[in-house]
ZADO-1210 file (C-alpha; in nm, 4 decimals, padded with zeros to 6 digits):
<atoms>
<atom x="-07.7949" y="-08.6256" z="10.6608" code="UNK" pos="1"/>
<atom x="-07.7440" y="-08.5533" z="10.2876" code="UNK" pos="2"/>
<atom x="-08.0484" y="-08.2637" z="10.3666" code="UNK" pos="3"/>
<atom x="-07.8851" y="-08.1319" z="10.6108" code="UNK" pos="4"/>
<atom x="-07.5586" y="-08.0902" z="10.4159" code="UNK" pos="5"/>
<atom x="-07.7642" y="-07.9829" z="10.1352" code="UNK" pos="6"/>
<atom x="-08.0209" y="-07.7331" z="10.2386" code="UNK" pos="7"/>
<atom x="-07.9790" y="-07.6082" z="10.6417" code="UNK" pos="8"/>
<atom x="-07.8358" y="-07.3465" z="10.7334" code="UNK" pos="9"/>
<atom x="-07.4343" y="-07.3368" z="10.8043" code="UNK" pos="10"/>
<atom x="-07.4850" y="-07.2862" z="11.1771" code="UNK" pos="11"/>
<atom x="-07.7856" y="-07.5840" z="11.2418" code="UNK" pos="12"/>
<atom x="-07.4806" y="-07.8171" z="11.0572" code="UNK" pos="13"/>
<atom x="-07.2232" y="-07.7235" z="11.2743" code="UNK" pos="14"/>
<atom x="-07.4495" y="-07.7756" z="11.5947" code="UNK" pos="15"/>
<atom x="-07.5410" y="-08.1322" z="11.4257" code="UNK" pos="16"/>
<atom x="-07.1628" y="-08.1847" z="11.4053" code="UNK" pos="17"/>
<atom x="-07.1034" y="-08.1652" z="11.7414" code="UNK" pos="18"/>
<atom x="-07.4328" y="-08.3135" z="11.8481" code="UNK" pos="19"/>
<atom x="-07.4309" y="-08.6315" z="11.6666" code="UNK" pos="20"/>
<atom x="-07.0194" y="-08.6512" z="11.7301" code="UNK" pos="21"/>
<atom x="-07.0755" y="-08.6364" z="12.1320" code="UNK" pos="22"/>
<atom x="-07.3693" y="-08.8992" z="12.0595" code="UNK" pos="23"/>
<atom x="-07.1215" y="-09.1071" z="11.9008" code="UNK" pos="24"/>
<atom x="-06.8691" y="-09.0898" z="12.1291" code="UNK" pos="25"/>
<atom x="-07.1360" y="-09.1908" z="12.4209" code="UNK" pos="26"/>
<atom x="-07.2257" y="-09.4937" z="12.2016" code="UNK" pos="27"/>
<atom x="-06.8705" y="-09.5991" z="12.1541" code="UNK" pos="28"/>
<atom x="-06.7994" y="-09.5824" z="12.5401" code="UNK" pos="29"/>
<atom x="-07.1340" y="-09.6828" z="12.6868" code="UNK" pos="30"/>
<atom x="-07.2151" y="-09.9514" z="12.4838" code="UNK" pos="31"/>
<atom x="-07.1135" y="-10.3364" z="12.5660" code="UNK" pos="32"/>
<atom x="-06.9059" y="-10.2229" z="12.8307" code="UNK" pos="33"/>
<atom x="-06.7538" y="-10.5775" z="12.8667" code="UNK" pos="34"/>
<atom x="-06.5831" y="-10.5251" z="12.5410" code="UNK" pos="35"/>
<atom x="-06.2573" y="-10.3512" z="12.4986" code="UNK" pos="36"/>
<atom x="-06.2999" y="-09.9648" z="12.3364" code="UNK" pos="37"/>
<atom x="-06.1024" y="-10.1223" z="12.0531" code="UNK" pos="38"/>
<atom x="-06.3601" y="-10.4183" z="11.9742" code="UNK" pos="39"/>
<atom x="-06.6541" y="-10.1880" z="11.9784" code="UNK" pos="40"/>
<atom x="-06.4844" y="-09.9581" z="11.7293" code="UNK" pos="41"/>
<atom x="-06.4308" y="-10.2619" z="11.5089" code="UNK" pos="42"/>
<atom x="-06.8052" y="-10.3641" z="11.5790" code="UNK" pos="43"/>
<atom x="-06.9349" y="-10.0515" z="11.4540" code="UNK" pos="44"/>
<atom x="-06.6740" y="-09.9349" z="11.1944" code="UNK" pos="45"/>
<atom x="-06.8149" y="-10.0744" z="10.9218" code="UNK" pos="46"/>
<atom x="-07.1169" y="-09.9638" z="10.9223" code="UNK" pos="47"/>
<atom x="-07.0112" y="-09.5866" z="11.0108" code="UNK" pos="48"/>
<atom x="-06.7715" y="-09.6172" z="10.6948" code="UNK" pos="49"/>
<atom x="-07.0841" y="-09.7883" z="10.4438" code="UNK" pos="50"/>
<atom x="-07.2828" y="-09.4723" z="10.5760" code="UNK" pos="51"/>
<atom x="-06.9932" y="-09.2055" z="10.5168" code="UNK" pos="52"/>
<atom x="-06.9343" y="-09.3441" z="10.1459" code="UNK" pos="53"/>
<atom x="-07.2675" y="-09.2994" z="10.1194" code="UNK" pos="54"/>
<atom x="-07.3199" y="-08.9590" z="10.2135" code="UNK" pos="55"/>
<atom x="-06.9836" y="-08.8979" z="10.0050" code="UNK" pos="56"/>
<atom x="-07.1261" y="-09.0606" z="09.7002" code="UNK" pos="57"/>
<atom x="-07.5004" y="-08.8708" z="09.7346" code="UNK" pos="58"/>
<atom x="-07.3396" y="-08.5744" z="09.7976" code="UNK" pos="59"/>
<atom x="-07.1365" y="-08.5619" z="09.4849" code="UNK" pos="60"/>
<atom x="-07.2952" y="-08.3269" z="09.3094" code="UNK" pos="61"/>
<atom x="-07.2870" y="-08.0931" z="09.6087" code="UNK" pos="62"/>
<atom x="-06.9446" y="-08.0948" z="09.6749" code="UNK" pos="63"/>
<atom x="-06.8659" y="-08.0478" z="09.3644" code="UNK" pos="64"/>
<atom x="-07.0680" y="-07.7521" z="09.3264" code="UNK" pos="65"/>
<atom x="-06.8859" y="-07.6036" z="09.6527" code="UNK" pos="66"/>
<atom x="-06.5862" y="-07.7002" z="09.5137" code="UNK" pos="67"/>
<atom x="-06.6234" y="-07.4657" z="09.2056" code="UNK" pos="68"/>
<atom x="-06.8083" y="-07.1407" z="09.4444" code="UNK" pos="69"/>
<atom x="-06.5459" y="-07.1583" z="09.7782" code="UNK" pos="70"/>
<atom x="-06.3029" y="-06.9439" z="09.6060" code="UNK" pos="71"/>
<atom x="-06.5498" y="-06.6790" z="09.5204" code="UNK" pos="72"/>
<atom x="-06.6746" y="-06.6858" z="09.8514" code="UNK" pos="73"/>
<atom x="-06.6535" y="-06.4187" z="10.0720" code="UNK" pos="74"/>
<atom x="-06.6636" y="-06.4797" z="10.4190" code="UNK" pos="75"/>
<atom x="-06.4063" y="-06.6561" z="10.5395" code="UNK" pos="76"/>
<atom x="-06.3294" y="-06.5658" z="10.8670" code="UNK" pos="77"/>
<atom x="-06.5234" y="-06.5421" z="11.2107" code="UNK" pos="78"/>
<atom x="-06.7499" y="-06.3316" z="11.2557" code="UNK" pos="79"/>
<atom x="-06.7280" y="-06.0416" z="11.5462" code="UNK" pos="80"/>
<atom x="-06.7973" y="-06.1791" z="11.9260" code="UNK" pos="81"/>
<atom x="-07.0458" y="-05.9224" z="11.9795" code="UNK" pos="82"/>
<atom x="-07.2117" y="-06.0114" z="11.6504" code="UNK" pos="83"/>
<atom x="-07.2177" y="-06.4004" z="11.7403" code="UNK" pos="84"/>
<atom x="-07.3473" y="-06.3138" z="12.0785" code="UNK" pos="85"/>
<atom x="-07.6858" y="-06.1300" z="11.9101" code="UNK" pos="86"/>
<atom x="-07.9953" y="-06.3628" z="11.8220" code="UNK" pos="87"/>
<atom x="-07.9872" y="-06.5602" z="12.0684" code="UNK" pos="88"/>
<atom x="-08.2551" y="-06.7842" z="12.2827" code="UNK" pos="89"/>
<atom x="-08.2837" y="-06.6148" z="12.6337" code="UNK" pos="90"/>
<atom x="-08.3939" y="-06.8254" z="12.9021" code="UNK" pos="91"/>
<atom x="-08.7204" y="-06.5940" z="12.9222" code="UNK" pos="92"/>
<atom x="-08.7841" y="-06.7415" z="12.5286" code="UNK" pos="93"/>
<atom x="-08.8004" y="-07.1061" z="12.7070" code="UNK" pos="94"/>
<atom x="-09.1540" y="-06.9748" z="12.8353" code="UNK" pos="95"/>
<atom x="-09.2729" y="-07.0559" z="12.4963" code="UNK" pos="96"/>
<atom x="-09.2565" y="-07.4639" z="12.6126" code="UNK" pos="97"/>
<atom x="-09.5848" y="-07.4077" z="12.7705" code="UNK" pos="98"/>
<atom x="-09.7175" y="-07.1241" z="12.5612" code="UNK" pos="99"/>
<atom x="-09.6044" y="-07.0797" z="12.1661" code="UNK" pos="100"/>
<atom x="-09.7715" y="-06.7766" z="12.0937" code="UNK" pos="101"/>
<atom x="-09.6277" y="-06.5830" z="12.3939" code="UNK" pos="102"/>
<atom x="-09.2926" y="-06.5310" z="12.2089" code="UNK" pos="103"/>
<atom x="-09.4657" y="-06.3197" z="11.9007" code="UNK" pos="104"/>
<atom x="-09.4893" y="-06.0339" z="12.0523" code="UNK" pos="105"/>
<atom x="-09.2606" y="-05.7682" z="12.2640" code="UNK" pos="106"/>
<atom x="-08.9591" y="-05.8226" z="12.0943" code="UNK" pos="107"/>
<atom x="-08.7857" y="-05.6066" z="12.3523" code="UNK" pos="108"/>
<atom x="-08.8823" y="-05.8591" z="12.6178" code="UNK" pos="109"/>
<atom x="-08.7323" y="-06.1074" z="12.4628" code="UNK" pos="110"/>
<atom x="-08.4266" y="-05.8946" z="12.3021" code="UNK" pos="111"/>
<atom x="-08.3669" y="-06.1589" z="11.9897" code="UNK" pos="112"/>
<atom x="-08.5063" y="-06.2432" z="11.6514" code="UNK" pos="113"/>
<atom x="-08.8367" y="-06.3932" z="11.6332" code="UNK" pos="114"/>
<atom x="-08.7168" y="-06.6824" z="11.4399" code="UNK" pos="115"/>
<atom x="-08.4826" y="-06.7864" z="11.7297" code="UNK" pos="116"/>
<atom x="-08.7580" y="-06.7856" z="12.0460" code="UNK" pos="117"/>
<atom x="-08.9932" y="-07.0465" z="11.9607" code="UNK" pos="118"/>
<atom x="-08.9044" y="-07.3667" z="12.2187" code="UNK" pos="119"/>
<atom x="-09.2326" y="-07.5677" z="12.1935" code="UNK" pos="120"/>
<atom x="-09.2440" y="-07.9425" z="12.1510" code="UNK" pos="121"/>
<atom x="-09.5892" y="-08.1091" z="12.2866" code="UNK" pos="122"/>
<atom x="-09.7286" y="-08.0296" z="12.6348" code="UNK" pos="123"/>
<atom x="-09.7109" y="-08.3859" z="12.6569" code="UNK" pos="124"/>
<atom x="-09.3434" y="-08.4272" z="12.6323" code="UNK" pos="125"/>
<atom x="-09.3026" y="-08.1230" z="12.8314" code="UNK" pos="126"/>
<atom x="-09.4786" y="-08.3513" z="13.1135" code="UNK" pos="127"/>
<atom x="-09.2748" y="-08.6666" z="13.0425" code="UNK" pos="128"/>
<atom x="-08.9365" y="-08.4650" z="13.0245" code="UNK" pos="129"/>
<atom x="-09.0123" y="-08.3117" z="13.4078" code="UNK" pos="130"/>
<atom x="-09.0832" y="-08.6656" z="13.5460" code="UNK" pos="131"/>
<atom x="-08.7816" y="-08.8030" z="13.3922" code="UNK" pos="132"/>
<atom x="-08.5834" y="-08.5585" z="13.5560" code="UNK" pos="133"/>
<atom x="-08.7179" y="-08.6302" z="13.8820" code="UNK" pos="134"/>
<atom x="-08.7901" y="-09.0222" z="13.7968" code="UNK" pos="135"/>
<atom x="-08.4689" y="-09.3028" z="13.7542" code="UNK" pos="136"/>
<atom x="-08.2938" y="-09.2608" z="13.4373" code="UNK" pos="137"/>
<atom x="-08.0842" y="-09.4605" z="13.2441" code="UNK" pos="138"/>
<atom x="-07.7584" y="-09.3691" z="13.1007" code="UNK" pos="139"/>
<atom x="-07.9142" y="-09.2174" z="12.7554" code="UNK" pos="140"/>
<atom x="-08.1514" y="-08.9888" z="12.9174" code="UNK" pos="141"/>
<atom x="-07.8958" y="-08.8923" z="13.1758" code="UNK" pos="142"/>
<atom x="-07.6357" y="-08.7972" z="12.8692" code="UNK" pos="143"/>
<atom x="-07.9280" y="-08.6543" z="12.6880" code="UNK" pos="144"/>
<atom x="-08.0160" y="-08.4031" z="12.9731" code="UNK" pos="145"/>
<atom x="-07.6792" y="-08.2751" z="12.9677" code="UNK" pos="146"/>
<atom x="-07.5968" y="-08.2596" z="12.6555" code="UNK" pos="147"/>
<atom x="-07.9341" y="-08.0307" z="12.6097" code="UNK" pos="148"/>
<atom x="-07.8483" y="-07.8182" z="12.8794" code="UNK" pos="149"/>
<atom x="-07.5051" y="-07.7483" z="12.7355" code="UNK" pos="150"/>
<atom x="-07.7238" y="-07.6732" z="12.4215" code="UNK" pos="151"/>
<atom x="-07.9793" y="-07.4925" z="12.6470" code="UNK" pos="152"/>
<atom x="-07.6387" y="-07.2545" z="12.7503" code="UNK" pos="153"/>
<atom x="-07.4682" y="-07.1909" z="12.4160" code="UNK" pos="154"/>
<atom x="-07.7974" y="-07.1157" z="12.2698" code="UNK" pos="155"/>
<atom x="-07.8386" y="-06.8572" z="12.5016" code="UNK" pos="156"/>
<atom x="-07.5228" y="-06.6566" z="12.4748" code="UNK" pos="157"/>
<atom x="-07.3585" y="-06.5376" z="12.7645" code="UNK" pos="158"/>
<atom x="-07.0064" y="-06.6895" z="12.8908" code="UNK" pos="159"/>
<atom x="-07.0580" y="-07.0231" z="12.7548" code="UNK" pos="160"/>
<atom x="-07.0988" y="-06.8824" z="12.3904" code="UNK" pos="161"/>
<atom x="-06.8189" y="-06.6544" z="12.4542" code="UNK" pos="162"/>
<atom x="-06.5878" y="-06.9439" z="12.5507" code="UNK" pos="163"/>
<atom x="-06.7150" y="-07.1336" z="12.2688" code="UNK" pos="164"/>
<atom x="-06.6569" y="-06.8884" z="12.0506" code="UNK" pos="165"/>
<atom x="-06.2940" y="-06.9006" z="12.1083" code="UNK" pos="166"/>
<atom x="-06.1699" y="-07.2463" z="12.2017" code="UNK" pos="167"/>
<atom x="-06.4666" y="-07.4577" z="11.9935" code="UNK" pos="168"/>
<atom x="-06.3715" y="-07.4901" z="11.6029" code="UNK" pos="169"/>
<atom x="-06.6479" y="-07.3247" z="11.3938" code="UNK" pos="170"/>
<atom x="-06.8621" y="-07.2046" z="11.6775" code="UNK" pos="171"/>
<atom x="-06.7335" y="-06.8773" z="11.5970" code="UNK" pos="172"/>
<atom x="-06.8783" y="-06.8970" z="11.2138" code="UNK" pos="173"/>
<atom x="-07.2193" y="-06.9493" z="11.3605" code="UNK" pos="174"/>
<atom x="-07.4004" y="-06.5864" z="11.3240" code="UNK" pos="175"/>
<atom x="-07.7475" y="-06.6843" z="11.4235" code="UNK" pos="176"/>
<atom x="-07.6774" y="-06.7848" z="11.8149" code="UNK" pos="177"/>
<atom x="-08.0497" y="-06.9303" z="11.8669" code="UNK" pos="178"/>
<atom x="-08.0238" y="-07.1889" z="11.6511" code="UNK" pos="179"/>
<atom x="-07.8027" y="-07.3897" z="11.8943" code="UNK" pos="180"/>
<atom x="-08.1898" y="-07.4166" z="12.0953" code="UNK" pos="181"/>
<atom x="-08.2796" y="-07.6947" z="11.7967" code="UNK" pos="182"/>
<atom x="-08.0203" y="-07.9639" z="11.9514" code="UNK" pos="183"/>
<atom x="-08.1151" y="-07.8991" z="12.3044" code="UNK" pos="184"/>
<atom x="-08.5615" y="-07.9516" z="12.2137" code="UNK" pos="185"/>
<atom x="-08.4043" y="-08.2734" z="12.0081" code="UNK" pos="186"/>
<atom x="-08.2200" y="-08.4420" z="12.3161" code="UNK" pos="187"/>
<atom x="-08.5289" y="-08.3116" z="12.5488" code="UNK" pos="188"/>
<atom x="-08.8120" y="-08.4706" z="12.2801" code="UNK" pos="189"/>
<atom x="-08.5842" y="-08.7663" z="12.2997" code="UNK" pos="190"/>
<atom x="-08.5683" y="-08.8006" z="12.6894" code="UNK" pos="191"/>
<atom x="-08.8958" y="-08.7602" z="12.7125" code="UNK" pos="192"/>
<atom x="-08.9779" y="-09.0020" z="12.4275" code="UNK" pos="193"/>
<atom x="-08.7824" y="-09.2791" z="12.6476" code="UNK" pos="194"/>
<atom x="-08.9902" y="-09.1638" z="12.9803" code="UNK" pos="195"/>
<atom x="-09.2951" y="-09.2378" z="12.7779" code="UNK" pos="196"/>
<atom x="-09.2291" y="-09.5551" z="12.6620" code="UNK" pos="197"/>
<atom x="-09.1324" y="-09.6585" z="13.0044" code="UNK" pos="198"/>
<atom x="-09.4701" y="-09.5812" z="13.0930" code="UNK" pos="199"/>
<atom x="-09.6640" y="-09.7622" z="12.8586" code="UNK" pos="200"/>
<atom x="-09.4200" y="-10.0740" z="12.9237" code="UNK" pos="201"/>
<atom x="-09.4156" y="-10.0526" z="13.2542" code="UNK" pos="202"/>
<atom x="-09.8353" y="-10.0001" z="13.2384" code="UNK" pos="203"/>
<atom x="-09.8386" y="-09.7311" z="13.4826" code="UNK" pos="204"/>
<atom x="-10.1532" y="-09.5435" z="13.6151" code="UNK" pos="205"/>
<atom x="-10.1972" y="-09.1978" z="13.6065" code="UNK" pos="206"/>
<atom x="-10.0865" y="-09.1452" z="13.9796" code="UNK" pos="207"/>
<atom x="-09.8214" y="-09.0727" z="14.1767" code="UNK" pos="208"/>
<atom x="-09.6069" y="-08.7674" z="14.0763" code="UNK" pos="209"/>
<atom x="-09.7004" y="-08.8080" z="13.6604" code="UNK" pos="210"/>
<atom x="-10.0508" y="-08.6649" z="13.8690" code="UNK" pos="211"/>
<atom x="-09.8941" y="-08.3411" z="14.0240" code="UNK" pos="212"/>
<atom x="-09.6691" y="-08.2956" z="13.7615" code="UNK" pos="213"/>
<atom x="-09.9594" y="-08.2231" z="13.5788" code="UNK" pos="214"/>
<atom x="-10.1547" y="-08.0498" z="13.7970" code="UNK" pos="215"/>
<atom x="-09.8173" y="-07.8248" z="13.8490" code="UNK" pos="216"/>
<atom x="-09.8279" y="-07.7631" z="13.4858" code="UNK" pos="217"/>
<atom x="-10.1721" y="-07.6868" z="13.4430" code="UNK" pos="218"/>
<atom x="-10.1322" y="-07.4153" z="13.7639" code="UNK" pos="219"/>
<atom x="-09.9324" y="-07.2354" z="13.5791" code="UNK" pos="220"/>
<atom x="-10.0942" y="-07.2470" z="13.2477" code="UNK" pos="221"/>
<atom x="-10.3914" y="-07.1265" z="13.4513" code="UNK" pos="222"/>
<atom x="-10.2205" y="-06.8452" z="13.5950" code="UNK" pos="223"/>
<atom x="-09.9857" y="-06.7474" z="13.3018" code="UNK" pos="224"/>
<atom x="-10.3506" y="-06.7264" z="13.0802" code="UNK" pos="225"/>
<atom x="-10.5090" y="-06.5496" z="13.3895" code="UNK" pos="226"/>
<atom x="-10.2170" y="-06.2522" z="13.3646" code="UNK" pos="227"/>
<atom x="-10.2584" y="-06.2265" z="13.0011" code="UNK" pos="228"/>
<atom x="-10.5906" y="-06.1177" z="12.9994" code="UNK" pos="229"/>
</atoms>
């Protein structure tokens, strides 16, 4: 956390603000149900306040050094809709899941900065995260999925942005629109993470629809290679 106060970039910290926030909130209500809202609070307080006079306490010297820059600095206000609608990650960049190079090329396909395309995490997980959505999930994964979706949305611009942008505090700060993408690929890698380690606890064979999910994906590697050339 102190390195992503530290050194990311403005918009990737507000995303992680409202990312870990709504994962916090999901802990607080979905976890030991039995107990009242207030009890869990208690149960977890402490160590949310150890870990916030922490970060306070390693990131000293930082704030600090903000401290003595903010009034020098110069932009202070949102910047345009139009501009916070630009850069962002298209649905058409989400091809890049099954093939990373494609987005590299034809920037007027793909209509954003190459730095905000890229979607890849792991053919594997790509396989895991399509049989979890079809497969029983539990309440994290469920969360998860939406949660990346809503990521999956206000990475991509369009009305969701645009309502973001005014009704969301310090959405409308964010210039770089595709970054938003980051948050959705970490609750995905996550979903799928929990789909695989139901597999190897469970000791399943490689049958069943894990099989034709595969074969699926390997179709249309096959035929997205095949139109390349």
């Amino acid at each position: 956390f102190y390195m992503l106060f530290s050194s990311a970039h403005p918009g990737i910290s507000i995303g992680a603000l409202y990312f870990f926030a709504a994962n916090l909130v999901f802990y607080l209500f979905n976890n030991e149900r039995s107990l009242s809202l207030i009890v869990r609070i208690r149960k977890t307080g402490y160590a949310h306040i150890i870990f916030i006079a922490a970060l306070l306490l390693l990131s000293a010297g930082m704030l600090t050094g903000y401290a003595d820059i903010l009034p020098h600095f110069a932009r202070g206000e949102k910047i345009s809709l139009e501009t916070s609608l630009a850069d962002s990650t298209g649905l058409r960049s989400w091809i890049s899941i099954l093939l990373p190079f494609t987005i590299t090329k034809n920037s007027a396909f793909f209509n954003t900065d190459l730095s905000m395309r890229d979607c890849y995490f792991s053919l594997v997980l790509f396989l895991f995260l399509l049989l979890a959505f079809i497969s029983r999930k539990n309440s994290w994964q469920r969360f998860l999925l939406i949660l990346g979706l809503l990521f999956v949305l206000l990475s991509s611009g369009g009305l969701i942005k645009t309502f973001a942008y005014k009704f969301m505090p310090m959405i409308g700060y964010v210039r770089l629109n595709g970054e938003f993408r980051i948050f959705a690929l970490l609750a995905f890698i996550i979903v799928a993470a929990i789909e695989l380690d139901k597999y190897f606890k469970q000791n399943r064979k490689f049958s069943g629809a894990l099989k034709w999910i595969y074969y699926f994906i390997e179709i249309i590697l096959f035929i997205a290679i095949t139109w390349g050339i």
